[in-house]
VOGU-3710 file (C-alpha; in Angstrom, 3 decimals, decimal comma):
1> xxxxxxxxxx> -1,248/-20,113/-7,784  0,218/-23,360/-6,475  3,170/-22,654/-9,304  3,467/-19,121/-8,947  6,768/-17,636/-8,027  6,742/-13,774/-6,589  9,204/-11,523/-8,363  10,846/-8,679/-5,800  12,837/-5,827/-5,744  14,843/-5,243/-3,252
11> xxxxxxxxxx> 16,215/-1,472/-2,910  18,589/-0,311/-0,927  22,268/1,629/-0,653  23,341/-0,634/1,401  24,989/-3,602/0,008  24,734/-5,688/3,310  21,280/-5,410/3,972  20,435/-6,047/-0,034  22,327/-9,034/0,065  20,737/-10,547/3,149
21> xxxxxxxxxx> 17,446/-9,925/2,011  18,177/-11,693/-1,239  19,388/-14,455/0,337  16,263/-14,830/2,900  14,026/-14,545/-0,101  15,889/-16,822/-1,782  15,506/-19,480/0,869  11,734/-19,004/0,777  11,515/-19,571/-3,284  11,482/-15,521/-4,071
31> xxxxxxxxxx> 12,810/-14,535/-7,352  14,980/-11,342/-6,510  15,778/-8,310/-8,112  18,300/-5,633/-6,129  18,940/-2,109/-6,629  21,243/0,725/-5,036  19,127/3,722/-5,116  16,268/5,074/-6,773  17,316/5,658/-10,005  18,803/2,117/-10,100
41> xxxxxxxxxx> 14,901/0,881/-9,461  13,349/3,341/-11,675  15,172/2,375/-14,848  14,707/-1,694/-13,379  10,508/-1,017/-12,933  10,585/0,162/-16,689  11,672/-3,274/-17,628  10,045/-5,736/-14,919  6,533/-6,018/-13,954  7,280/-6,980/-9,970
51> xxxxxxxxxx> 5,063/-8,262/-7,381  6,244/-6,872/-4,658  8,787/-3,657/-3,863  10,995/-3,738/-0,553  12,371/-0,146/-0,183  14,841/1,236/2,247  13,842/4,934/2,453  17,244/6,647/3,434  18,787/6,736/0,685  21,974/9,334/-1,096
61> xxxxxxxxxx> 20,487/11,071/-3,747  16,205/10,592/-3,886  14,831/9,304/-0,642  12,300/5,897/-1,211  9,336/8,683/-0,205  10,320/10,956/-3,046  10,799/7,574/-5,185  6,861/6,641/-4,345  5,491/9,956/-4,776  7,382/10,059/-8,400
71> xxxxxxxxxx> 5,925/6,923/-9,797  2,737/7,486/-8,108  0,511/7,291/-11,057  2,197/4,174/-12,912  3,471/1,910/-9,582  1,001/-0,471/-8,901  3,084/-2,684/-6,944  2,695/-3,059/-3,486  5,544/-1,424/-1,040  7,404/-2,274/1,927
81> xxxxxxxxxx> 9,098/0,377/3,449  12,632/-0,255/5,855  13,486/2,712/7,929  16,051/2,693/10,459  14,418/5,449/12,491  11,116/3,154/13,048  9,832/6,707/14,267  5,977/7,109/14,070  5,849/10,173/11,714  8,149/8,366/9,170
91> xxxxxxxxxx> 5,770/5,547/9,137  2,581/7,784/8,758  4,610/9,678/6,323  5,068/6,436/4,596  1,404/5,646/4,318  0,487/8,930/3,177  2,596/8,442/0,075  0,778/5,312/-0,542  2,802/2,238/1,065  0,959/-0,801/2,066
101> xxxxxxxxxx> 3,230/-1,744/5,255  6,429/-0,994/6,708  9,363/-2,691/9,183  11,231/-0,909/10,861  15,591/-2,016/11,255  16,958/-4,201/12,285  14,340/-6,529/11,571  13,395/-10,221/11,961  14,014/-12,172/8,874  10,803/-14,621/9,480
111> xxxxxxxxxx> 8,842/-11,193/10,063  9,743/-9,621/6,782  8,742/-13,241/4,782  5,364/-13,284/7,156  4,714/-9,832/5,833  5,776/-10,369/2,077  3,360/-13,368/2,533  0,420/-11,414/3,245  0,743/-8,948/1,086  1,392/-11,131/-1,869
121> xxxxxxxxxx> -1,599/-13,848/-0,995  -3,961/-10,847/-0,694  -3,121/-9,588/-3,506  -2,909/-12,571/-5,691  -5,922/-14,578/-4,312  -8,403/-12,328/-5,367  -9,713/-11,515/-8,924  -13,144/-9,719/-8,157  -14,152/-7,782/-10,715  -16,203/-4,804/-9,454
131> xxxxxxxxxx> -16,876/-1,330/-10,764  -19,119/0,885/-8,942  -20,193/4,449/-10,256  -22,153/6,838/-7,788  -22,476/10,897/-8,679  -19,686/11,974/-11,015  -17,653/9,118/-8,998  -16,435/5,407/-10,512  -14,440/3,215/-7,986  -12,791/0,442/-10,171
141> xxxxxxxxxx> -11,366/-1,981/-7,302  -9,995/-4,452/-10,307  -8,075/-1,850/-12,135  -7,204/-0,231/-8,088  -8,940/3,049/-9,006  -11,077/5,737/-8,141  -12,178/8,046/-11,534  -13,374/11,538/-10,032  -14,036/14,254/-12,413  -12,170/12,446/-15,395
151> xxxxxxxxxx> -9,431/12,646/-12,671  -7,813/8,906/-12,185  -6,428/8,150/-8,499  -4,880/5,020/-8,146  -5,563/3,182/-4,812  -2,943/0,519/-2,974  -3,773/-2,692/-1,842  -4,747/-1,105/1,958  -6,840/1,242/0,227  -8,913/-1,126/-1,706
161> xxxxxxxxxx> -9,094/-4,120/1,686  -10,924/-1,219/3,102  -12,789/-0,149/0,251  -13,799/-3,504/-0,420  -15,287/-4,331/3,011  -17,112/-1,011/3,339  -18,261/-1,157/-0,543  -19,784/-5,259/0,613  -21,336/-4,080/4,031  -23,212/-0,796/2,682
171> xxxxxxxxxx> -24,017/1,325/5,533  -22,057/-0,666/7,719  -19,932/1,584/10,844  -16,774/0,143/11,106  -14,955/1,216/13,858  -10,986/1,860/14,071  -10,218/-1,925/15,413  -12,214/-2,971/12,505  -10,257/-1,528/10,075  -6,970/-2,220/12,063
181> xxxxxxxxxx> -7,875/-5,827/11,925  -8,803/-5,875/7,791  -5,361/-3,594/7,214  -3,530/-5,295/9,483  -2,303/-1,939/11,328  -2,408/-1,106/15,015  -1,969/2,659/15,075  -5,603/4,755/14,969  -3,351/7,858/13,503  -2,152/5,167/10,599
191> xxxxxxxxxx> -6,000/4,287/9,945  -6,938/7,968/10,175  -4,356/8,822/7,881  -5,604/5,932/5,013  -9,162/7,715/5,603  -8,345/10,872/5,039  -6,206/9,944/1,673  -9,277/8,019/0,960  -11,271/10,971/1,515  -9,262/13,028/-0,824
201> xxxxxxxxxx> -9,758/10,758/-3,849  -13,458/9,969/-3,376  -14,716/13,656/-2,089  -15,401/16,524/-4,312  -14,900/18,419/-0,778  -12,344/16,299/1,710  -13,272/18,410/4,626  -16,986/18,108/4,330  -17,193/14,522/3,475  -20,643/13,117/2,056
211> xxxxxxxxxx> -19,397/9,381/1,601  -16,830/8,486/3,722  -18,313/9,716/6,874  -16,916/9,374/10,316  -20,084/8,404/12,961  -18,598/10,324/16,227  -17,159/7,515/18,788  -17,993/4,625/16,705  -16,146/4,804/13,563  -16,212/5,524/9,730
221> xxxxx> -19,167/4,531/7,357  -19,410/4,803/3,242  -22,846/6,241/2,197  -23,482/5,462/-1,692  -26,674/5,332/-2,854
//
């Protein structure tokens, strides 16, 4: 770890903002990787194995949502998005698609590396191998899935924090600040929104949920037996 170098692609139409990004992650030992527009970082994530995706999501041509929800299946790299707007349904919309942060322009250079930081040590410092099966369910937090049905759904790196705690703490409540706290988010309709995505990957019926339950005024619980 002490020699490892994060490899990121930066993605974005504008050549300004790609260029100070590079350099910031340049300064802080970042191997970068740019791109114009969606395409551009399609054909460069057939090629490179990244760490870590920074993605502007106004874009001509495909948005970075529609880029997400395209390589859904294969992109296993974690994603910041960079919206101008900043507005609250963009981010939610964001998470929904399966980001694991997002910031919001113009931002603060030190804040972007603080939140590259995180992402990468959590995702790098653990190698916990654990597989758990549970009905017709298998939730494989190595390989970031959830097997339903001989259906595969891949979880992010939010996903599985929150998985992980809940799958360690069995029959544990944890309430919204809880899980604000482990994600690092401070928005209940962001942590609603992971749960309910969660929901729809682990639930044979999303609506009636019989393992990710919500306990009224306290919080969410997972049930596996």
């Amino acid at each position: 770890m002490d020699n490892f170098v994060a490899h990121i692609l930066v993605v974005d139409d504008d050549e300004g903002i790609r260029t100070l990004v590079k350099k910031y992650l340049n300064e802080n030992n970042y191997l970068v990787t740019t791109a114009n527009n969606a395409e551009d970082a399609f054909e460069k994530i057939q090629i490179i194995k990244f760490d870590l995706i920074i993605l502007d999501i106004m874009m001509p041509g495909k948005s970075g949502l529609e880029f997400i929800k395209e390589n859904q299946k294969k992109l296993d790299t974690p994603v910041i998005l960079l919206t101008a707007k900043g507005e609250a349904n963009e981010r939610v919309e964001g998470l929904e698609v399966g980001a694991d942060d997002y910031l919001p322009k113009p931002f603060e250079p030190k804040e972007l590396i603080l939140r590259i930081q995180n992402i990468i040590r959590k995702t790098k410092k653990s190698d916990q191998k654990r597989v758990i099966q549970f009905e017709n369910i298998k939730i494989d937090l190595n390989k970031q899935l959830i097997i339903k049905k001989n259906t595969e759904y891949k979880i992010n790196n939010t996903e599985k924090k929150i998985l992980e705690k809940m799958i360690n703490n069995p029959g544990k409540t944890f309430s919204r600040e809880d899980i604000g706290i482990l994600t690092e988010l401070d928005k209940e309709r962001s942590i609603d929104v992971i749960i309910t995505r969660l929901r729809k990957k682990i639930e044979i019926d999303p609506k009636n949920p019989k393992f990710l339950q919500t306990i009224r005024g306290a919080g969410y619980v997972l049930w596996i037996e």
